[in-house]
C-alpha angles and dihedrals in degrees: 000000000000114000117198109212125186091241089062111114096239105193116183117202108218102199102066124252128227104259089209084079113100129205093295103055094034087060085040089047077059097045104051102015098033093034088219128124101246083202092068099089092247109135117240114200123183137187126220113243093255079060083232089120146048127199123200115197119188142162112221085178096259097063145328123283110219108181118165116186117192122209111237105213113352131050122235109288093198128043120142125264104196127125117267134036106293159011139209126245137196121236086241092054091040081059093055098038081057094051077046092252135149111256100182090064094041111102121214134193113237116294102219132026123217113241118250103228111181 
């Protein structure tokens, strides 16, 4: 089963990627696109170009996970528009952008809580 922690390393890669592409081209598109080791245990994930589907892409150190999920009646409300490649997500946001939400309207209470030592 794949677990998804918030101290996972969540990279979103904000020019679409050919759906066609398997396991083996999506972890060459990080390597020499991204510039990132697919093998580090960061999680990819990609949108088609219609924007109907997500792929996550990510390395456990025994193999890779590839799950794609397709939307089935809606495309994805929310993707980044910032320069670059990529951006970095939270465990919580990955959660909404799967259930195609908006994560940068979504409001979170804070994530840790600092220990009272007395």
């Amino acid at each position: 089963m794949l677990q998804i922690v918030p101290q996972m390393k969540i990279y979103l890669a904000h020019q679409y990627l050919d759906f066609r592409k398997g396991i083996d081209g999506i972890a060459a598109y990080c390597r020499t696109v991204l510039r990132q080791d697919p093998f580090s245990g960061a999680l990819f994930v990609f949108h088609n170009r219609r924007r109907t589907a997500i792929k996550l892409l990510v390395y456990d150190g025994q193999g890779y996970w590839l799950c794609h999920k397709r939307f089935s009646s809606e495309r994805l409300k929310w993707w980044p528009k910032k320069g670059g490649q990529l951006s970095q997500l939270g465990a919580r946001q990955l959660q909404i952008l799967l259930w195609n939400g908006d994560p940068s309207k979504a409001q979170f209470s804070e994530q840790w809580k600092p220990l009272q030592i007395s």
